[in-house]
N, CA, C, O and CB atoms as a CASP TS submission, in Angstrom:
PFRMAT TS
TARGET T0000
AUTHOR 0000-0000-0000
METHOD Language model
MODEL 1
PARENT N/A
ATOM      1  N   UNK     1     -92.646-111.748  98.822  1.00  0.00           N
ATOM      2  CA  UNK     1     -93.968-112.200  98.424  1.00  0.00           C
ATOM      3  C   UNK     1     -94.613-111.118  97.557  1.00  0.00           C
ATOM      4  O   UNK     1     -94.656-109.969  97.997  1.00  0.00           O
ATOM      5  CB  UNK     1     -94.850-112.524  99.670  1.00  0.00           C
ATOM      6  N   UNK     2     -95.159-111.431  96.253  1.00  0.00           N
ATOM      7  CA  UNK     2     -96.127-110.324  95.326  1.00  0.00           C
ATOM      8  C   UNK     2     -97.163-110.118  96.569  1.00  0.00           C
ATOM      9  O   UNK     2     -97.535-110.637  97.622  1.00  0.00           O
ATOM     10  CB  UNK     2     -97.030-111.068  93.575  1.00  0.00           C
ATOM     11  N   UNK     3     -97.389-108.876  95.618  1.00  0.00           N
ATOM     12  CA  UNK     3     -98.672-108.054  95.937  1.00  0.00           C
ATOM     13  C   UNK     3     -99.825-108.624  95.253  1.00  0.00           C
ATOM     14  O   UNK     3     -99.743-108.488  94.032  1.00  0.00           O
ATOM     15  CB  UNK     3     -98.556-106.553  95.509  1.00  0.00           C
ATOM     16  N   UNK     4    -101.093-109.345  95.744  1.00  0.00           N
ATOM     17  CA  UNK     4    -102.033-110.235  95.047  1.00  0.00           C
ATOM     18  C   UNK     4    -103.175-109.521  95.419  1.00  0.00           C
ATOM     19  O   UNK     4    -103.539-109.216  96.555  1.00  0.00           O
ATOM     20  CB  UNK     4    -102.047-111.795  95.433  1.00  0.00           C
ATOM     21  N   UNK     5    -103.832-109.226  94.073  1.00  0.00           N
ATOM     22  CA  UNK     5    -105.711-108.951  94.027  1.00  0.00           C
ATOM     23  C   UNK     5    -106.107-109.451  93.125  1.00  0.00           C
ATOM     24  O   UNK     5    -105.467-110.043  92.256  1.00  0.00           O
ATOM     25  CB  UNK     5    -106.406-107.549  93.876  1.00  0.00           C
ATOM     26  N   UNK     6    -107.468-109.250  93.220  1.00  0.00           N
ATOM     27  CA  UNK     6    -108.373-110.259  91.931  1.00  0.00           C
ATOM     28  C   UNK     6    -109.514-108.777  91.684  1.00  0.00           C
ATOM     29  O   UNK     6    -110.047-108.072  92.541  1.00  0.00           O
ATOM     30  CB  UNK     6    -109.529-112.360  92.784  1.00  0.00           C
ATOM     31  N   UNK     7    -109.585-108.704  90.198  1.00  0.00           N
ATOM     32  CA  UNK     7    -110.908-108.050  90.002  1.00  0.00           C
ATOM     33  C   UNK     7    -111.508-108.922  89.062  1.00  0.00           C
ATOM     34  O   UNK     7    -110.929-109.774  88.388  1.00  0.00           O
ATOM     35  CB  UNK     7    -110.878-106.552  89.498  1.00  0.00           C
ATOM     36  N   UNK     8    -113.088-108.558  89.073  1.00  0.00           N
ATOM     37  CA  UNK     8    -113.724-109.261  88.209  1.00  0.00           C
ATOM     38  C   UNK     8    -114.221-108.264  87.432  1.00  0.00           C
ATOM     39  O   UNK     8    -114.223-107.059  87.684  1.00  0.00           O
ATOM     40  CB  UNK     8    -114.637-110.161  88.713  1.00  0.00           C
ATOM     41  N   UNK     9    -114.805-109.039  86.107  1.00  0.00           N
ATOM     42  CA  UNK     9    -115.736-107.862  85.547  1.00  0.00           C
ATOM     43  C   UNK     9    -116.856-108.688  85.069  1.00  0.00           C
ATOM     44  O   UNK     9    -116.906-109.882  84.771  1.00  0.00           O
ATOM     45  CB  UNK     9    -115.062-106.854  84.271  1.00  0.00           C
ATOM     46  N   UNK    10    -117.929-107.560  85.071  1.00  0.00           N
ATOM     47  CA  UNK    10    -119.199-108.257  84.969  1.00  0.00           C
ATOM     48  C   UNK    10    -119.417-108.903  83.742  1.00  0.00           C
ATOM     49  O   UNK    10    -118.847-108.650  82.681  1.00  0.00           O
ATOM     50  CB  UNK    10    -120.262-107.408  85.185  1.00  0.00           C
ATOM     51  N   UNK    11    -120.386-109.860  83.977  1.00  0.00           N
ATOM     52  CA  UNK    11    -120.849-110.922  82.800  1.00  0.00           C
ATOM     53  C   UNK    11    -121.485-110.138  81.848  1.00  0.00           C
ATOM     54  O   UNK    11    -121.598-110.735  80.777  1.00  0.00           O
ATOM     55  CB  UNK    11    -121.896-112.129  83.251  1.00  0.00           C
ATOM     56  N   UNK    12    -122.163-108.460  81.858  1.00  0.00           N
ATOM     57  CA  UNK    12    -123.064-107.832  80.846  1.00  0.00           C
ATOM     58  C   UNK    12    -121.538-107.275  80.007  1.00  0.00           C
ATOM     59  O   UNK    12    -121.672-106.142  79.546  1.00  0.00           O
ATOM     60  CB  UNK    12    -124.422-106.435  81.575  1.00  0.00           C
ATOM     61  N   UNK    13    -120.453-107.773  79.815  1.00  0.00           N
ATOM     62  CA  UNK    13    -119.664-107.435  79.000  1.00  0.00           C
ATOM     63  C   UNK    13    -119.435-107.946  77.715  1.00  0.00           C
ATOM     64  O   UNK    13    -119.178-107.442  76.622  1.00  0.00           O
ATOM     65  CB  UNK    13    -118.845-107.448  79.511  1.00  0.00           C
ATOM     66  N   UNK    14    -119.636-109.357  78.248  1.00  0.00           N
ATOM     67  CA  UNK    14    -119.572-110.286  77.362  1.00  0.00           C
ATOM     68  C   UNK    14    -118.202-111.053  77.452  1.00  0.00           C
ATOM     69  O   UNK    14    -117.231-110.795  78.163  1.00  0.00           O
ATOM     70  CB  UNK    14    -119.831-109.687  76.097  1.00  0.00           C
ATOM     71  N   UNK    15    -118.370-111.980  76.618  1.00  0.00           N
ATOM     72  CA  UNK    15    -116.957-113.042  76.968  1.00  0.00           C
ATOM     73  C   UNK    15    -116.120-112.241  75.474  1.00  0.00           C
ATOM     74  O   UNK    15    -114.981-112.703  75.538  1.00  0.00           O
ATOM     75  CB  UNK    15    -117.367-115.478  76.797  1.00  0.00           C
ATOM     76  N   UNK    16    -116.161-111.550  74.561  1.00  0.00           N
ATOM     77  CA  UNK    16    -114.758-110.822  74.150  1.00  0.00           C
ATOM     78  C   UNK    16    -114.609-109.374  74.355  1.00  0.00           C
ATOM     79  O   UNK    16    -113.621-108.687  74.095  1.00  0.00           O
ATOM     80  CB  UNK    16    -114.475-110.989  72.686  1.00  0.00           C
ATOM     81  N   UNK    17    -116.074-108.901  75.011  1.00  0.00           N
ATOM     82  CA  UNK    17    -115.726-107.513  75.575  1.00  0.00           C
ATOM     83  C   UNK    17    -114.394-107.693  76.938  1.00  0.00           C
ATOM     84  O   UNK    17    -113.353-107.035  76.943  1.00  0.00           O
ATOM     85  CB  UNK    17    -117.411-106.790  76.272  1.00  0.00           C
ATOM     86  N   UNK    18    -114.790-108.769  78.032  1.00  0.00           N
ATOM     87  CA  UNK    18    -113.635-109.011  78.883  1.00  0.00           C
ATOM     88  C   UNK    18    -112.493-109.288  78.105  1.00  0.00           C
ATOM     89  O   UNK    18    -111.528-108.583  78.398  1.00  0.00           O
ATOM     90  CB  UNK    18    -113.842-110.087  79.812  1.00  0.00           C
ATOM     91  N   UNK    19    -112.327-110.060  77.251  1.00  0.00           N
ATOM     92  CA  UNK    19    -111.198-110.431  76.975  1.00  0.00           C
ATOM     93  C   UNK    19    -110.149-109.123  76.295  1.00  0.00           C
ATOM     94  O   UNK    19    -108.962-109.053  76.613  1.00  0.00           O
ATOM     95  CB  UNK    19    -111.481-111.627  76.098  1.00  0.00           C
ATOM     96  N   UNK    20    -110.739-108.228  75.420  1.00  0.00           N
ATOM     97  CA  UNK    20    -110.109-106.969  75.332  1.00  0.00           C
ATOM     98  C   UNK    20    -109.777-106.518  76.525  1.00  0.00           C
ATOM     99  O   UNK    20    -108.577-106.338  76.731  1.00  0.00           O
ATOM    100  CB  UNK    20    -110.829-106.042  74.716  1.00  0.00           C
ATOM    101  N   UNK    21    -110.722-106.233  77.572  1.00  0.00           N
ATOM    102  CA  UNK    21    -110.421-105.334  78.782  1.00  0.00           C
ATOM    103  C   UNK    21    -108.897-106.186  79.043  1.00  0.00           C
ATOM    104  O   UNK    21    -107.739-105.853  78.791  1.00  0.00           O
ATOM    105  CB  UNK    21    -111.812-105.392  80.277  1.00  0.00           C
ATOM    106  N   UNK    22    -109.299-107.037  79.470  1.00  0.00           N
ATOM    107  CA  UNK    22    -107.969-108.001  80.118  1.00  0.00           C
ATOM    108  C   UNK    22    -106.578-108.271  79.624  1.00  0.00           C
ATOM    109  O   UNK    22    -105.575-108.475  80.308  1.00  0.00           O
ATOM    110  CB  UNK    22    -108.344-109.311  80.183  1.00  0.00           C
ATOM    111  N   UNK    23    -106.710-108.232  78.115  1.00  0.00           N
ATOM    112  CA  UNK    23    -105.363-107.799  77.113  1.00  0.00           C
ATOM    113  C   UNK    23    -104.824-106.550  77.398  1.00  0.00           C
ATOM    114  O   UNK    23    -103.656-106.382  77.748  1.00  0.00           O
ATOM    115  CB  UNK    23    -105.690-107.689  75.544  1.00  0.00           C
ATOM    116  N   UNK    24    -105.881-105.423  77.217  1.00  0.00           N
ATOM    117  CA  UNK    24    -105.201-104.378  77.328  1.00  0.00           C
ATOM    118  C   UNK    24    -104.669-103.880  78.740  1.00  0.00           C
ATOM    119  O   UNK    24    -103.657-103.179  78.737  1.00  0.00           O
ATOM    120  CB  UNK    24    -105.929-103.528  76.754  1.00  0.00           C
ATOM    121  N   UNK    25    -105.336-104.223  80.057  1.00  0.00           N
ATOM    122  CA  UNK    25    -104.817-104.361  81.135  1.00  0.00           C
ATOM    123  C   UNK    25    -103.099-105.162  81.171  1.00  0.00           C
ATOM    124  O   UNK    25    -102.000-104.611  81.229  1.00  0.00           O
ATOM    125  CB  UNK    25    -105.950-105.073  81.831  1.00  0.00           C
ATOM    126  N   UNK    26    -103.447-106.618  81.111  1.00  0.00           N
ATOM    127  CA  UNK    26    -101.729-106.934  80.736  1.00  0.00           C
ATOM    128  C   UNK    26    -101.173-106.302  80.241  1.00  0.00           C
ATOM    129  O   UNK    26    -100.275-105.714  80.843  1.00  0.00           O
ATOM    130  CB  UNK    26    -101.282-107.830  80.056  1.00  0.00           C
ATOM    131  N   UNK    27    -101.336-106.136  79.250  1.00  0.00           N
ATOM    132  CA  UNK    27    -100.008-105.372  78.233  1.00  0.00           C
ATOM    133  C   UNK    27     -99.409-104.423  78.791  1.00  0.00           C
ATOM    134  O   UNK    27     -98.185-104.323  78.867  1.00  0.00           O
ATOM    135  CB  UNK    27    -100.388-104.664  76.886  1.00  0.00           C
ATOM    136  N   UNK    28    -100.786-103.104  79.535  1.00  0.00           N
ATOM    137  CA  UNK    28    -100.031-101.906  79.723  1.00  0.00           C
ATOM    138  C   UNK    28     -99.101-102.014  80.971  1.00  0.00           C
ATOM    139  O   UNK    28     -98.079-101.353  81.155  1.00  0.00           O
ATOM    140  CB  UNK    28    -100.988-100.721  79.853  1.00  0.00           C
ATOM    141  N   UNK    29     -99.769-103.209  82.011  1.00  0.00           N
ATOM    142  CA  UNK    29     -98.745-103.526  82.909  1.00  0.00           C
ATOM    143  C   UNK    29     -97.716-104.091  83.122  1.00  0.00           C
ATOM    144  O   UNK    29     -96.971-103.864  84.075  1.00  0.00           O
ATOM    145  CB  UNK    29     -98.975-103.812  83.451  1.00  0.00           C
ATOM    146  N   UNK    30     -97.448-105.394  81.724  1.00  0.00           N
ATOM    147  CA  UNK    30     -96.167-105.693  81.318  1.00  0.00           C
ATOM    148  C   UNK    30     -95.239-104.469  80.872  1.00  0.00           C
ATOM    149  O   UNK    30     -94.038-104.529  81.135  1.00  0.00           O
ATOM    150  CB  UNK    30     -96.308-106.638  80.254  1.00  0.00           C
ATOM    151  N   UNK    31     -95.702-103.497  80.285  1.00  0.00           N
ATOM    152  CA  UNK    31     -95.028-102.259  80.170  1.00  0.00           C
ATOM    153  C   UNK    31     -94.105-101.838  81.405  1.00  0.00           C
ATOM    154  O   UNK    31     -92.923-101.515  81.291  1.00  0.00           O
ATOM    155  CB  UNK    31     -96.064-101.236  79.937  1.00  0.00           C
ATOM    156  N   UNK    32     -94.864-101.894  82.672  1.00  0.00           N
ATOM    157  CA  UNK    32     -93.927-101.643  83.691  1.00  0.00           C
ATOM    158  C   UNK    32     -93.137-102.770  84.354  1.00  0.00           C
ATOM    159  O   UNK    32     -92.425-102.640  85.349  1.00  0.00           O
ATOM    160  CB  UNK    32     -94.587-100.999  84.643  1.00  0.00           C
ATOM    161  N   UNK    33     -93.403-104.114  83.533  1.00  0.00           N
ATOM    162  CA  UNK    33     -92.294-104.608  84.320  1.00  0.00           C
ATOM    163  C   UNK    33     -93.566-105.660  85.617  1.00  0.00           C
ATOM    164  O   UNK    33     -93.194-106.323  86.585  1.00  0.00           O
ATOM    165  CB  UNK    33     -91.084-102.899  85.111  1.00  0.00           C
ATOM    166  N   UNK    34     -94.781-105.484  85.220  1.00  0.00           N
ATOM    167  CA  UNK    34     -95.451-106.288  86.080  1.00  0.00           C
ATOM    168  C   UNK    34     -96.001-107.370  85.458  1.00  0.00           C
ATOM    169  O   UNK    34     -96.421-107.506  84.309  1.00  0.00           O
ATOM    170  CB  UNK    34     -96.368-105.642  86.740  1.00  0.00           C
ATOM    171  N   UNK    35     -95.926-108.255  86.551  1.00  0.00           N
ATOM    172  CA  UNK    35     -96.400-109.661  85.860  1.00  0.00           C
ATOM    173  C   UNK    35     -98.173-109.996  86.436  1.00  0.00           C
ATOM    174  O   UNK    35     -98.590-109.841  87.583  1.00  0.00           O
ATOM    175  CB  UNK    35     -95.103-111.152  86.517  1.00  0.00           C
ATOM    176  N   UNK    36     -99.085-110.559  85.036  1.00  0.00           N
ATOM    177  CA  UNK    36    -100.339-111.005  85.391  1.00  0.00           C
ATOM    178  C   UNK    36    -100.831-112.081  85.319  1.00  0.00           C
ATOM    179  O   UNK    36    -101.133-112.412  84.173  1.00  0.00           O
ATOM    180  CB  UNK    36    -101.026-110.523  84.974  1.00  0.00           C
ATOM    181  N   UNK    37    -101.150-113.143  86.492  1.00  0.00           N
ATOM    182  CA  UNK    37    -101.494-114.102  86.083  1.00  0.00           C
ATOM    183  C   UNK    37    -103.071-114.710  86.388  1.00  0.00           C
ATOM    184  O   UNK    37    -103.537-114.771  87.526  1.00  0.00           O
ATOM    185  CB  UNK    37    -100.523-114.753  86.445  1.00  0.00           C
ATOM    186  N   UNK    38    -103.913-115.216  84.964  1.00  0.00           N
ATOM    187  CA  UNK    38    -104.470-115.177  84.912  1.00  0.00           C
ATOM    188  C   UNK    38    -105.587-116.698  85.541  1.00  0.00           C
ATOM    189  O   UNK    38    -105.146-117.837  85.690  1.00  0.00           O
ATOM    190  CB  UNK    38    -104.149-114.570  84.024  1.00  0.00           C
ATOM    191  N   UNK    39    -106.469-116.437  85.703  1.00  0.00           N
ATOM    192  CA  UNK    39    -107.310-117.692  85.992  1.00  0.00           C
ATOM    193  C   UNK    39    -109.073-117.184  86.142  1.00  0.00           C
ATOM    194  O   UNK    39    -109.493-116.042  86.326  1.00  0.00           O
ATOM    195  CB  UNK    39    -106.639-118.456  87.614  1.00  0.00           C
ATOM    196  N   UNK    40    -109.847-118.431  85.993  1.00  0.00           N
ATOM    197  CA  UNK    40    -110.775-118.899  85.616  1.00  0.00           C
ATOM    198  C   UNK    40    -111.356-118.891  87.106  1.00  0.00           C
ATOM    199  O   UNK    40    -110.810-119.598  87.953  1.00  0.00           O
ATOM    200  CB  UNK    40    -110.584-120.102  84.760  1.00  0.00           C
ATOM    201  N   UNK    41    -112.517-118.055  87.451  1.00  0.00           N
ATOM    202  CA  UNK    41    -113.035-117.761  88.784  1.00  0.00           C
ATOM    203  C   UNK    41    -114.083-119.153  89.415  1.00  0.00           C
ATOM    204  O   UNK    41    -115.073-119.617  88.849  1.00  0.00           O
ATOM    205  CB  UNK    41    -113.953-116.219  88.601  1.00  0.00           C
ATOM    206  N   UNK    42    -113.624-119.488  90.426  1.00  0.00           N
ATOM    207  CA  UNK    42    -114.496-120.876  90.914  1.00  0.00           C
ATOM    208  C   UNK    42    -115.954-120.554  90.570  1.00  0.00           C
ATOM    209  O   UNK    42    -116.465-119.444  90.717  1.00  0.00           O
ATOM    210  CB  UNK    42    -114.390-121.250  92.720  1.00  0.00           C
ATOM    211  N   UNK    43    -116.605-121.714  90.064  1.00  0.00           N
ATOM    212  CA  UNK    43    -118.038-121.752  90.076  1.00  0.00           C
ATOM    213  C   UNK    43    -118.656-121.507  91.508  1.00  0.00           C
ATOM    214  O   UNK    43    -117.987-121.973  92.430  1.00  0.00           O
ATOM    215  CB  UNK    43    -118.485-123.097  89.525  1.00  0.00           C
ATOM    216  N   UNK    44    -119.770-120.882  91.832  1.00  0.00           N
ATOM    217  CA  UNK    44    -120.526-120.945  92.980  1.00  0.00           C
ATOM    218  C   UNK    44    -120.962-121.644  92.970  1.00  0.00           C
ATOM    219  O   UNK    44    -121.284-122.038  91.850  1.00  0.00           O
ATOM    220  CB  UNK    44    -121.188-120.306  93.346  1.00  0.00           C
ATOM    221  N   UNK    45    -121.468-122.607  94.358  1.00  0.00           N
ATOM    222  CA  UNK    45    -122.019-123.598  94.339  1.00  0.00           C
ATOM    223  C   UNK    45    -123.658-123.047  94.231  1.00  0.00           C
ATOM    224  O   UNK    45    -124.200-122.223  94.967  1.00  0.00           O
ATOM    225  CB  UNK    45    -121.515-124.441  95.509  1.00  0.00           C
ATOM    226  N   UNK    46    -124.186-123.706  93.193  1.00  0.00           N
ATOM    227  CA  UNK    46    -125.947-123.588  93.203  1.00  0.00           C
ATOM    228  C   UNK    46    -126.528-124.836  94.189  1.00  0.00           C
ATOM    229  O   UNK    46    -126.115-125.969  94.432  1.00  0.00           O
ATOM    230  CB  UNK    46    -126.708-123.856  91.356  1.00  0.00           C
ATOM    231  N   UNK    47    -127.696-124.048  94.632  1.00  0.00           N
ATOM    232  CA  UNK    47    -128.278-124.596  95.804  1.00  0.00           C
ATOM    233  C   UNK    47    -129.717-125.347  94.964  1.00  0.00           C
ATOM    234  O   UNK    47    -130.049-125.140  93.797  1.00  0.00           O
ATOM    235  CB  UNK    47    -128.610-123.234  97.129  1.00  0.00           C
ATOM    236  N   UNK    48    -130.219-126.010  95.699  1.00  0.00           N
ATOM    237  CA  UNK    48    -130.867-126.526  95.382  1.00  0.00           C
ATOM    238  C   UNK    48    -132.641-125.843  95.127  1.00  0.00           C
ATOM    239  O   UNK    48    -132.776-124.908  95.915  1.00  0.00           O
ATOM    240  CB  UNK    48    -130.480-127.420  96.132  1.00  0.00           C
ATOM    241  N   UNK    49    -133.916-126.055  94.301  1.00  0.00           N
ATOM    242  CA  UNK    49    -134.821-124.997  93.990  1.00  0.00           C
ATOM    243  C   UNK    49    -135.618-124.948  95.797  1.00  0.00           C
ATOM    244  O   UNK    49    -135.893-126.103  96.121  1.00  0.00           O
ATOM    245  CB  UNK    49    -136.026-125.520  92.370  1.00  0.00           C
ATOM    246  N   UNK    50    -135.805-124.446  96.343  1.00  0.00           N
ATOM    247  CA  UNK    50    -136.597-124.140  97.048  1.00  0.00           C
ATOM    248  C   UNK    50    -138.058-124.616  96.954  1.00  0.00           C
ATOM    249  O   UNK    50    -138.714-124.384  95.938  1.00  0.00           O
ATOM    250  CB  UNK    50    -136.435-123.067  97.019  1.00  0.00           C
ATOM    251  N   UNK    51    -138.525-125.218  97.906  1.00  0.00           N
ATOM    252  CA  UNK    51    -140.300-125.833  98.001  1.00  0.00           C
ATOM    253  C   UNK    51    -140.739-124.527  97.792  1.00  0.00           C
ATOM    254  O   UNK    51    -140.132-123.497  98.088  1.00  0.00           O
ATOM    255  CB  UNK    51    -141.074-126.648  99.678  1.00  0.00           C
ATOM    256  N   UNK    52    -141.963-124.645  97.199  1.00  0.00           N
ATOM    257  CA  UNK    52    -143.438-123.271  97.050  1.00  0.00           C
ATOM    258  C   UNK    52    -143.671-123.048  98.371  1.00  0.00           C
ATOM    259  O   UNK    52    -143.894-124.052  99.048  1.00  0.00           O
ATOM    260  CB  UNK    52    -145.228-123.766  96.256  1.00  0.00           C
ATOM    261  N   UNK    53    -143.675-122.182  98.814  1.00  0.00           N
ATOM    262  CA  UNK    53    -144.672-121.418 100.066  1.00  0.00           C
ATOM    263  C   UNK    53    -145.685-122.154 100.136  1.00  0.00           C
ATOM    264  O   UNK    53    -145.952-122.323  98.946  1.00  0.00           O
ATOM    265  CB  UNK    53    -145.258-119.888  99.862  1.00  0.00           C
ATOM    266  N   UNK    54    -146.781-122.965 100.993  1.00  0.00           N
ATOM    267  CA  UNK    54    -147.515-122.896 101.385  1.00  0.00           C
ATOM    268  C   UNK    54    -148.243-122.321 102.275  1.00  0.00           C
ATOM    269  O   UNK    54    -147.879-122.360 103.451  1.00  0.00           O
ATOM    270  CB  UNK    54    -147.442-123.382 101.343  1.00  0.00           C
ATOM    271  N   UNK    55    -149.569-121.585 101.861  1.00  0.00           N
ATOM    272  CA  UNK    55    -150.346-120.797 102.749  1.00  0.00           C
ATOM    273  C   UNK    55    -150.747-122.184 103.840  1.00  0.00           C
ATOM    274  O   UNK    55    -150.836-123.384 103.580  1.00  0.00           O
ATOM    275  CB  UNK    55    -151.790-119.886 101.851  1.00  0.00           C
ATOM    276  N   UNK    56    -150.948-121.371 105.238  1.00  0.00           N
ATOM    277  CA  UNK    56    -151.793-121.860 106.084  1.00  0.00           C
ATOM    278  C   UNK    56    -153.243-121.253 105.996  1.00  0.00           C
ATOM    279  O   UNK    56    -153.618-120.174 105.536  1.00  0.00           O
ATOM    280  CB  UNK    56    -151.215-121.707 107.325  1.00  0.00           C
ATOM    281  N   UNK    57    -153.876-122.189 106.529  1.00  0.00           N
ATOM    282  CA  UNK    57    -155.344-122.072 106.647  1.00  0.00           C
ATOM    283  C   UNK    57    -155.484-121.156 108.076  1.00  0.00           C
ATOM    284  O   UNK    57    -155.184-121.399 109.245  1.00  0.00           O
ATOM    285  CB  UNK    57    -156.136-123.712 106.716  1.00  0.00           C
ATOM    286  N   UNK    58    -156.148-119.871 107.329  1.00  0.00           N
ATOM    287  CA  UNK    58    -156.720-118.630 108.707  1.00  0.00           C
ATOM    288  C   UNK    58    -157.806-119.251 109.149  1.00  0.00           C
ATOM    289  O   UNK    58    -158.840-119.651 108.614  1.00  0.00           O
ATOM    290  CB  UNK    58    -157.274-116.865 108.260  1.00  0.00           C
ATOM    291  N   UNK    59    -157.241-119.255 110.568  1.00  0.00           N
ATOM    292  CA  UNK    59    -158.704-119.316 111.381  1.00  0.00           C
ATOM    293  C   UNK    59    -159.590-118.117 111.287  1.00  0.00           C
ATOM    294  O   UNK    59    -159.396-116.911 111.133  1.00  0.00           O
ATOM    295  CB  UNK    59    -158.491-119.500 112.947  1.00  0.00           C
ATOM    296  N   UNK    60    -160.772-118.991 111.457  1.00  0.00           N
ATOM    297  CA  UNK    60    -161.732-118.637 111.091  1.00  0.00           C
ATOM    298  C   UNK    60    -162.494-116.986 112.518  1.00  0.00           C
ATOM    299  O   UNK    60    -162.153-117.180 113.685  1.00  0.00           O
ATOM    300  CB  UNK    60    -162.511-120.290 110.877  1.00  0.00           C
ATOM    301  N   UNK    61    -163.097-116.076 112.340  1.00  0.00           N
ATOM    302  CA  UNK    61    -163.540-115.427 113.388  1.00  0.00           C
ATOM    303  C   UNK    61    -164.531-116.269 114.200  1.00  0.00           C
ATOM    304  O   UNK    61    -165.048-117.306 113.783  1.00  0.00           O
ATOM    305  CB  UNK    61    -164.078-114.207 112.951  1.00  0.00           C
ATOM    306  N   UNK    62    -164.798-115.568 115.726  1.00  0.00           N
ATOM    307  CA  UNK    62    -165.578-116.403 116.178  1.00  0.00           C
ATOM    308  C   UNK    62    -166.839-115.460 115.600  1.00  0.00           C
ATOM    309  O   UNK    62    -166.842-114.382 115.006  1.00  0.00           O
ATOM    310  CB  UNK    62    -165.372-116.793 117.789  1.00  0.00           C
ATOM    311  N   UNK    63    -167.880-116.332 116.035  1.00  0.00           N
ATOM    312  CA  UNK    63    -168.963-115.597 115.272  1.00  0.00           C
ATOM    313  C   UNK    63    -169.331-114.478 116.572  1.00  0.00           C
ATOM    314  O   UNK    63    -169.029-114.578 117.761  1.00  0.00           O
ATOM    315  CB  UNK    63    -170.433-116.770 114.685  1.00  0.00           C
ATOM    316  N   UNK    64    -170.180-113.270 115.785  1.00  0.00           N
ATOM    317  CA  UNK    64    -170.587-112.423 116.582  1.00  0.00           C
ATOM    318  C   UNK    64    -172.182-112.909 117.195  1.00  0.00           C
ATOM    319  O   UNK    64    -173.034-113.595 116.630  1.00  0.00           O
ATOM    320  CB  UNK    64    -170.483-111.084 115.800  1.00  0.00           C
ATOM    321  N   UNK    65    -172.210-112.201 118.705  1.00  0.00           N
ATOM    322  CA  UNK    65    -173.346-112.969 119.885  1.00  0.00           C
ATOM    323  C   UNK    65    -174.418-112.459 119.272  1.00  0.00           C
ATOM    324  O   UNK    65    -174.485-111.281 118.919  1.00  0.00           O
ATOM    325  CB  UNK    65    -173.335-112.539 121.705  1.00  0.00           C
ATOM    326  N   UNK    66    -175.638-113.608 119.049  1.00  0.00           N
ATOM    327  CA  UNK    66    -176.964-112.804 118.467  1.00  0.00           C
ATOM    328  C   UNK    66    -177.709-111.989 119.059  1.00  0.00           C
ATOM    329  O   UNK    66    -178.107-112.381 120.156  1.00  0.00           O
ATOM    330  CB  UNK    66    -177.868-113.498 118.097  1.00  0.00           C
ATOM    331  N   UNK    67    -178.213-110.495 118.567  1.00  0.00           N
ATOM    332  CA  UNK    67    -179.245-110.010 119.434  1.00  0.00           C
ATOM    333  C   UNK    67    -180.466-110.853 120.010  1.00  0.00           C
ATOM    334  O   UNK    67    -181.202-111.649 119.428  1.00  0.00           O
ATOM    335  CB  UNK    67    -179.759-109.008 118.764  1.00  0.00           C
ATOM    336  N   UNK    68    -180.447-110.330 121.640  1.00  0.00           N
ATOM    337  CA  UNK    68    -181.538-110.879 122.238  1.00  0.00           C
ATOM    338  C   UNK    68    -182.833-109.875 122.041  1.00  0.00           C
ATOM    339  O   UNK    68    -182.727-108.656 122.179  1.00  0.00           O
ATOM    340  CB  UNK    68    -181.171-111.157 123.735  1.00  0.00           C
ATOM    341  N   UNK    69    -183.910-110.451 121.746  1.00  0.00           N
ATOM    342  CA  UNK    69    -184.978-109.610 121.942  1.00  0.00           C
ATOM    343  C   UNK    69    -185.796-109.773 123.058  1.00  0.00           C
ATOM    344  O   UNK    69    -185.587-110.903 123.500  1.00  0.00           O
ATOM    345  CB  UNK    69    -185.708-109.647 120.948  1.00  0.00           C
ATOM    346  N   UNK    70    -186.725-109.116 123.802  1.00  0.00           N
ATOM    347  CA  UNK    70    -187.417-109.381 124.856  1.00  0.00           C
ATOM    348  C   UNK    70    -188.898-109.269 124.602  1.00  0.00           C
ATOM    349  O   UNK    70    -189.699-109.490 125.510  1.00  0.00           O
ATOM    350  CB  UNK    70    -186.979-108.579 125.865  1.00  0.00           C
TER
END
């Protein structure tokens, strides 16, 4: 059974900055005699937008006891 990993590289590369990286990766490893095979990383599933927060209504203080005068 091969030896199997996956790397990714980030999307701030760009789609022909990866594609250099990834040529020159093959190549130098076909050099030794290793084989790369390539594929297209599953989409994540996107979720659906989230409802707004709604605030609740703060209760209110109780009121403070009025001075009594005499």
């Amino acid at each position: 059974m091969p030896h199997q990993a996956a790397f990714l590289l980030p999307a701030s590369y760009g789609e022909a900055g990866r594609a250099v990286r990834i040529q020159a990766v093959a190549l130098r490893l076909a050099a030794h005699g290793i084989g790369v095979n390539l594929r297209h990383a599953t989409p994540t599933a996107t979720l659906p937008p989230r409802p707004p927060a709604v605030a609740l209504p703060v209760p209110a203080l109780p009121a403070a006891p009025a001075a009594r005068t005499r």
